[in-house]
C-alpha positions, 0 to 999 in steps of 0.5 A: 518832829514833823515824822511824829504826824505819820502816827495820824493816818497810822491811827486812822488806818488801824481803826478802819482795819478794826471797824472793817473786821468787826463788820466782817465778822457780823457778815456772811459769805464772800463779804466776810472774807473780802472784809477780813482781808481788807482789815489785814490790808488796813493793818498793814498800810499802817505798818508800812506808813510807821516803817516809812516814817521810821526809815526817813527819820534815820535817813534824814539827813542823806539826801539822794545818796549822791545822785543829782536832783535839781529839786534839792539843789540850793540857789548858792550850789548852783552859783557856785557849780564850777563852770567852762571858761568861755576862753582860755585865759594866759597864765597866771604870772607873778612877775618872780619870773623876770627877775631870774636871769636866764643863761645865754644860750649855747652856740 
């Protein structure tokens, strides 16, 4: 829903192109040209400001592809990031090992 709001500066941009070209046409010389390319340039900001919405939409979801950013990282991630134990600690044991009797050792 919010990628709806890049219509709005799409809209603005498409009639800036259409008022720079109308005011170009009514111009002579180097202004026309200038004005006729900063139409097409206003046209195709607008282009690219659909595209770029379109092109979050469909990727909305996919945040950095795998690649570490802090910014996106929720207070829970960063809680749960498995960190180095600060000393090794013994085996875990579930005393199932001192009821199996060990054979006498061999002379």
């Amino acid at each position: 829903m919010p990628y709806l709001l890049a219509l709005l500066p799409a809209t603005g941009l498409t009639i800036a192109g259409y008022f720079v070209l109308y005011l170009s046409a009514r111009s002579e010389g180097s202004l026309r040209t200038f004005g006729k390319y900063l139409g097409y340039w206003a046209f195709t900001l607008a282009g690219l400001v659909i595209l770029a919405a379109i092109f979050a939409a469909a990727h909305g979801g996919h945040r950095g592809h795998g690649m570490y950013c802090p910014w996106h990282e929720t207070p829970d991630a960063r809680a749960e990031a498995p960190r180095a134990p600060s000393a090794p600690e013994p085996p875990a044991t579930s005393g199932a090992e001192s009821e199996i009797p060990t054979p006498p050792a061999r002379q």
